[in-house]
C-alpha positions as CSV (number, residue, x, y, z in Angstrom):
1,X,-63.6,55.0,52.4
2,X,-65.2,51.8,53.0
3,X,-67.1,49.9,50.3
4,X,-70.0,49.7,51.8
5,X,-71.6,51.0,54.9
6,X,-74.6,50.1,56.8
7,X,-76.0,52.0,59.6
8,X,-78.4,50.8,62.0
9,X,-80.7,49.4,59.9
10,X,-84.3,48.3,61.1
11,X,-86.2,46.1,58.9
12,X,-89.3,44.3,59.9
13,X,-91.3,41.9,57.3
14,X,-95.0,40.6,58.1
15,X,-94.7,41.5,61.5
16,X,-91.5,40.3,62.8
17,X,-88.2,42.0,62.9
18,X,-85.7,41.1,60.6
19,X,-83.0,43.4,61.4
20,X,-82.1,45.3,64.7
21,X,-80.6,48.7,64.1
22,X,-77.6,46.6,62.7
23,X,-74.7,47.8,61.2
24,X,-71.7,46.7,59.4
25,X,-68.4,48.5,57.6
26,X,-66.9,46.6,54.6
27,X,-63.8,47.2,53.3
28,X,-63.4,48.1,49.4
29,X,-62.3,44.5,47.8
30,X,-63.4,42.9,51.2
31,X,-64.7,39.1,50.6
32,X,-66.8,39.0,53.9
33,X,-68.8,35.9,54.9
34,X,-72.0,36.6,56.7
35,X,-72.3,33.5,58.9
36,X,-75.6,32.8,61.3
37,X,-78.5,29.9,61.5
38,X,-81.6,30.3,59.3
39,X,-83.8,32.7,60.2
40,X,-81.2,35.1,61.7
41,X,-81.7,38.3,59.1
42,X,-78.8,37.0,56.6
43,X,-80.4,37.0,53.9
44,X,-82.7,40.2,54.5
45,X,-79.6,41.9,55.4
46,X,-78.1,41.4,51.9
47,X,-81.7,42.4,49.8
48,X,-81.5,45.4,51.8
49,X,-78.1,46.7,50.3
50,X,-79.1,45.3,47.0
51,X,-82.2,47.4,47.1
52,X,-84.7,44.5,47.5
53,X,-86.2,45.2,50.5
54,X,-86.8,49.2,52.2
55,X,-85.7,48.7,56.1
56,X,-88.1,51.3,58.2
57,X,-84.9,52.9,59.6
58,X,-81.3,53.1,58.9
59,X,-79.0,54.4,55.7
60,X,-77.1,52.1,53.3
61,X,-73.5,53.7,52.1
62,X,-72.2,52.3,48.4
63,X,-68.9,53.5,47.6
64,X,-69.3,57.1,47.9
65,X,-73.8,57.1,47.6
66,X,-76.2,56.7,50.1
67,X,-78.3,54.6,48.5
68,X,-81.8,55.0,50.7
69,X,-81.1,58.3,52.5
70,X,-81.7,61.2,51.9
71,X,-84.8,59.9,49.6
72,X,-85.4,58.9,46.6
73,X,-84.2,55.9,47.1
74,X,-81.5,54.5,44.4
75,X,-83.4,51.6,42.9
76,X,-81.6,48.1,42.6
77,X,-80.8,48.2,39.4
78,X,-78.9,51.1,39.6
79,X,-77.0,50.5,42.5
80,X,-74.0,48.7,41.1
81,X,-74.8,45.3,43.1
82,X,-74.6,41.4,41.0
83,X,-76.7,39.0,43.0
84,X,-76.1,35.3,43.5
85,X,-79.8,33.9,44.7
86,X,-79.6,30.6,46.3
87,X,-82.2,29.1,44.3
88,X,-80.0,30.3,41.3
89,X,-82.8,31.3,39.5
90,X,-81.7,30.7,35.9
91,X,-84.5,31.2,33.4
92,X,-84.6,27.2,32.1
93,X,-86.2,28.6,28.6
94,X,-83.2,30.6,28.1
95,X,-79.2,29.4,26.8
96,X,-76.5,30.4,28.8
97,X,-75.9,33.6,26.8
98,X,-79.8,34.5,27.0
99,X,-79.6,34.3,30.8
100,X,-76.4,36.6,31.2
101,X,-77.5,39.0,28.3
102,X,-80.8,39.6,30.0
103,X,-79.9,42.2,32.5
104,X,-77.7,43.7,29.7
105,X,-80.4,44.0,27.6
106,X,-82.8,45.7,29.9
107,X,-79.4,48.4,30.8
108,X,-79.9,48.6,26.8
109,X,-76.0,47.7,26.3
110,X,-75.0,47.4,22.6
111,X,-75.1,44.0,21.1
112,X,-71.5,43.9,20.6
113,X,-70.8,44.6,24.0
114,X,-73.1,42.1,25.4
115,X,-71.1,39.5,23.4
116,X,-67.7,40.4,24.8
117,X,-69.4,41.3,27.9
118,X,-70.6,37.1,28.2
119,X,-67.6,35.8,26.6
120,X,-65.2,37.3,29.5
121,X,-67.6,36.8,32.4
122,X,-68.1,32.7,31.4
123,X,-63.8,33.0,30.6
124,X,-63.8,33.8,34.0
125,X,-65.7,31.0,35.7
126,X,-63.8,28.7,33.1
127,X,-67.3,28.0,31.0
128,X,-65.9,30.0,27.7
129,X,-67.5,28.6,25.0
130,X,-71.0,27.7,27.1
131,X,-73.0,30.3,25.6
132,X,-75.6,28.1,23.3
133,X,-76.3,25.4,26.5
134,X,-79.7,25.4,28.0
135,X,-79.6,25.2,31.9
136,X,-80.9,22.0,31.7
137,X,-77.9,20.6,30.5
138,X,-75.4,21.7,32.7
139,X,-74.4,20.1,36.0
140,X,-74.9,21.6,39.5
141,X,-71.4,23.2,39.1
142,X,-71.7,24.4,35.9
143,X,-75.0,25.9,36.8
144,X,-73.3,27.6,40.3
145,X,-70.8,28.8,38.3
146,X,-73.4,30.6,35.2
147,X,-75.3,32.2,38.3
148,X,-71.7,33.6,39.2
149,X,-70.9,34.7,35.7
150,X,-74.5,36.2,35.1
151,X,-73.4,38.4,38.4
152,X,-70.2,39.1,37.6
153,X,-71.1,40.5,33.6
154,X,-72.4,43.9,34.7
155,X,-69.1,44.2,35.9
156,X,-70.3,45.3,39.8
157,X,-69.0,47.3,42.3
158,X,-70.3,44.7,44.8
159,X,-71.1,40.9,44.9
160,X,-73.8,39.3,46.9
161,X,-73.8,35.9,46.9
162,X,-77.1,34.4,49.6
163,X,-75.8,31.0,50.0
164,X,-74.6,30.1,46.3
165,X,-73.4,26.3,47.5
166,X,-76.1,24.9,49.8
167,X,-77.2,22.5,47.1
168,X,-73.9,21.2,46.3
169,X,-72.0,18.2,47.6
170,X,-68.9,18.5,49.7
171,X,-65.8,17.6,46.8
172,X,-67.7,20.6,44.3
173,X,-68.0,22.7,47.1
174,X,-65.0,22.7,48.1
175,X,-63.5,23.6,44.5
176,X,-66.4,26.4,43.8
177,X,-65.4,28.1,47.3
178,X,-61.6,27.7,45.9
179,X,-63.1,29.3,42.4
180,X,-64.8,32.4,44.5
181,X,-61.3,33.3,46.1
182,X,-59.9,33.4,43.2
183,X,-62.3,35.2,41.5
184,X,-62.1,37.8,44.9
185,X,-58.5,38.0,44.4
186,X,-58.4,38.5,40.6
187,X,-61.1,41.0,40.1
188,X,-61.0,42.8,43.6
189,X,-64.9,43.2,44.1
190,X,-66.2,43.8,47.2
191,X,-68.3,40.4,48.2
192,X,-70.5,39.9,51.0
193,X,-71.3,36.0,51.6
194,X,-73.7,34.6,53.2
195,X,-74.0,30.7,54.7
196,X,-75.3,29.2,58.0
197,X,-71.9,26.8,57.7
198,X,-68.9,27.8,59.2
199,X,-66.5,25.9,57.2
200,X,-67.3,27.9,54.0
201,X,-66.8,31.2,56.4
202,X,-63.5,30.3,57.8
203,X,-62.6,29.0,54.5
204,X,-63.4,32.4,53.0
205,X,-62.6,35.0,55.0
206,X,-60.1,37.0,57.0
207,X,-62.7,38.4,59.3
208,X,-66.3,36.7,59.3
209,X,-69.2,38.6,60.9
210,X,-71.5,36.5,63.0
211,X,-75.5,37.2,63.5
212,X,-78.2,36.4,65.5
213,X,-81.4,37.3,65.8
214,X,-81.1,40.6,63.5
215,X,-77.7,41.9,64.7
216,X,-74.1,41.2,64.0
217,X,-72.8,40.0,67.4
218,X,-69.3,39.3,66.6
219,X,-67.7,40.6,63.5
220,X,-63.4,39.1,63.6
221,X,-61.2,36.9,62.3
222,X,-61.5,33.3,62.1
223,X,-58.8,33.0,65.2
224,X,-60.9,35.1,67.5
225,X,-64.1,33.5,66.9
226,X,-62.2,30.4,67.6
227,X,-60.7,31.1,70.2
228,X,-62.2,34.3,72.3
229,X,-66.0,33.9,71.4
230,X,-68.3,36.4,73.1
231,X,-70.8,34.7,74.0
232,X,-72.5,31.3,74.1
233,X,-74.0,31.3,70.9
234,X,-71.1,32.3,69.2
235,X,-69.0,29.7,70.9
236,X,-71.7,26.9,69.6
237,X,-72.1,28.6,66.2
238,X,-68.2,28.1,65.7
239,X,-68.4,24.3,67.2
240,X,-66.3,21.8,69.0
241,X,-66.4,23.2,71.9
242,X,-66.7,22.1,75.8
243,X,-69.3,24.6,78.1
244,X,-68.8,24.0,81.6
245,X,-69.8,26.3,84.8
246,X,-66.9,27.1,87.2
247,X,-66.3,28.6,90.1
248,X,-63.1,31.0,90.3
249,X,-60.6,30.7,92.9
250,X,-57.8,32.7,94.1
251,X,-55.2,32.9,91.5
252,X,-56.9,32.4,88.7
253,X,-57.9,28.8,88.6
254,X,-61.2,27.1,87.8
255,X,-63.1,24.6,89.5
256,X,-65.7,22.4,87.4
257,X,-68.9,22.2,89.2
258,X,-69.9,18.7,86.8
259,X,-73.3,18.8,88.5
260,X,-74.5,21.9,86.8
261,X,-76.3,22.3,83.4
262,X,-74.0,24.0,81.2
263,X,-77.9,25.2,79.3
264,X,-79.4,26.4,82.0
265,X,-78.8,29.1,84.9
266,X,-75.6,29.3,86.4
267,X,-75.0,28.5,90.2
268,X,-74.4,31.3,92.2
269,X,-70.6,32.7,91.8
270,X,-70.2,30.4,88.8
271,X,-69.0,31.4,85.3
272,X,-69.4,29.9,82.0
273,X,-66.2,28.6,80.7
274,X,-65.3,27.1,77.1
275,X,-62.6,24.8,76.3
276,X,-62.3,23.1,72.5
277,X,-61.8,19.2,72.4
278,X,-58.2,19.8,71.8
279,X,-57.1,21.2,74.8
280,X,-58.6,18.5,77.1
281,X,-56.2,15.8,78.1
282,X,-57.6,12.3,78.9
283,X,-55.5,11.1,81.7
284,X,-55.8,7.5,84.2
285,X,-58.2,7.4,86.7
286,X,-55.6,8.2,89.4
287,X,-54.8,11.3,87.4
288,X,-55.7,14.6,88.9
289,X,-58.6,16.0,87.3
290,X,-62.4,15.4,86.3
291,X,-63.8,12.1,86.6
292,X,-65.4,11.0,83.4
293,X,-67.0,7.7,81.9
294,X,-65.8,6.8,77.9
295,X,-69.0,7.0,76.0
296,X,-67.8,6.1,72.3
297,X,-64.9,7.1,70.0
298,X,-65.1,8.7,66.7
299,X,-62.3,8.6,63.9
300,X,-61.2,11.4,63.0
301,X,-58.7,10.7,60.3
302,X,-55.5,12.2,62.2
303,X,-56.9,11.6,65.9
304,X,-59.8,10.0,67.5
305,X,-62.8,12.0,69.0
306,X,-63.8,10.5,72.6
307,X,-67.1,11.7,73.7
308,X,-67.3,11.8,77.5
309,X,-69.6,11.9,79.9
310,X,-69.1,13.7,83.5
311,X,-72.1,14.3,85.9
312,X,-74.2,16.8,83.5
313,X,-71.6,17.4,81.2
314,X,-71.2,15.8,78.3
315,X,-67.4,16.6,76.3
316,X,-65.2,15.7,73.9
317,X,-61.7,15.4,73.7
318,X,-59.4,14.8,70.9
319,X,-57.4,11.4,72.0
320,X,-54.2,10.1,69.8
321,X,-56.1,6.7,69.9
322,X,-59.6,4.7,70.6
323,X,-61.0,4.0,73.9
324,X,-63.1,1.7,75.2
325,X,-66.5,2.5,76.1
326,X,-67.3,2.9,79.5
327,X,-63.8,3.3,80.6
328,X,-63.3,5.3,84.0
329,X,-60.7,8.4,82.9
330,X,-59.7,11.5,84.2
331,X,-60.2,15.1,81.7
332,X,-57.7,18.1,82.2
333,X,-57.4,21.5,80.3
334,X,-54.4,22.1,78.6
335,X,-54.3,25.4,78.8
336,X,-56.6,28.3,80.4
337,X,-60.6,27.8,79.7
338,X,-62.4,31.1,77.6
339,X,-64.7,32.7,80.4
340,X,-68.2,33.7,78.1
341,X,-70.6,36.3,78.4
């Protein structure tokens, strides 16, 4: 059985819709990023199984409960869920141990219990001995990683964590997103992550749902979404990648039309076609292929990006070295183009 299920849920919130009869399987110790822009429903998606917000339609599954159907509705704090806010939300007046004894408190858990409780949940986020700081005190990381721990000490069934690393810098991220793998792999919680940046999904996750606009329009692993995105959106959301209309021809090749607006309607009998700056090959003017003026080069660290500009289309190709702005070149695909929706 799958650790949590969600089954076309409608939510709407002051007048706009949130969610779109979406729905979405988990699997029991899953660690699932959520990845979409803001304002896609990521967020509302994840107070709706926490028990935050009441969508007007659709069931939640948690393990074995359904937690809003048939009614009464479980309440949040009884559904078993630790929440990671993105604004943290740690009470400033309160030390560490105040903040992660809180919830406890509330539950009425013993005293003694709420000690061990703290001391293993701050163990495992490697702040042991953190329990009389203030907030204040702490740095960014140390403060991502108490909103973690204060999560993690009513031992849940699931973990929702709404963007827990938007406020930090690139070199912490980088180790915190290394901390909440570990943490994934060691304690086997199901946890559902939410970001708008891809890098922290396809650093997380062996399948990585994609939404927009209230749905989940593409839920796979990081390969597909590279490489066989559904649809436009998807194909920018994942980035790096070349759009291009082309018309098909008898045995499967494609013909660039350069004079057509990737972003706007297609020419009649054209497709929309997709090729990542890796597979196109800058070759010499005399080369066969498209014609396309050097507009800058950007290093890379193992290759230089050459941005190109042919007709409407402006690409990028990964090059082995610099060149020259306003060169006259020639772009192939290595390879065979994606065809989108």
């Amino acid at each position: 059985m799958s650790a949590v299920l969600v089954e076309k849920v409608r939510l709407e919130l002051g007048g706009q819709l949130a969610l779109s009869d979406l729905s979405l399987e988990v699997a029991a110790g899953e660690l699932l990023p959520v990845l979409g822009p803001s304002g896609c429903g990521k967020t509302s998606l994840l107070r709706v199984i926490a028990g935050l917000e009441a969508p007007q339609a659709g069931r939640v599954r948690i393990g074995e409960q359904w937690v809003n159907d048939p009614a009464p509705r479980v309440p949040a704090h009884r559904r078993g869920v630790g929440m990671v806010f993105q604004q943290l939300a740690l009470w400033p007046h309160l030390t560490v141990a105040g903040n992660l004894a809180f919830g406890m408190k509330a539950r009425r858990v013993p005293r003694a219990d709420r000690r061990r409780r703290i001391a293993e949940a701050l163990a495992l986020v490697g702040l042991g001995g953190f329990e009389p700081r203030l907030p204040g005190s702490l740095s960014g990381g140390e403060q991502q990683r108490v909103a973690l721990a204060r999560a993690l000490v009513g031992r849940p069934r699931l973990l929702l964590l709404d963007e827990p690393l938007s406020s930090v810098d690139a070199m912490l991220r980088d180790e915190l997103l290394a901390e909440i793998r570990r943490l994934n792999l060691a304690l086997g919680v199901t946890t559902l992550y939410v970001t708008h940046d891809r890098h922290e999904a396809l650093a997380l996750g062996r399948r990585i749902a994609v939404m927009e606009r209230g749905r989940i329009v593409q839920l796979d692993s990081p390969e597909r979404l590279h490489r066989a995105p559904v649809s436009r959106f998807v194909a920018a959301l994942m980035g790096a990648l070349n759009l291009f209309f082309a018309r098909p021809e008898p045995g499967g090749r494609l013909v660039w039309l350069p004079d057509a607006d990737p972003y706007q309607a297609p020419p009649p009998g054209a497709v929309l076609a997709a090729v990542r700056a890796t597979e196109l090959v800058i070759g010499t003017p005399e080369a066969d292929g498209l014609r396309a003026t050097v507009e800058a080069s950007m290093f890379q660290g193992d290759t230089w990006l050459v941005a190109l500009r042919a007709g409407r289309l402006d690409l990028q190709a990964a090059h082995p070295c610099a060149v020259e702005p306003g060169t006259v070149v020639t772009v192939a695909v290595r390879g065979t183009p994606r065809i989108l929706a």
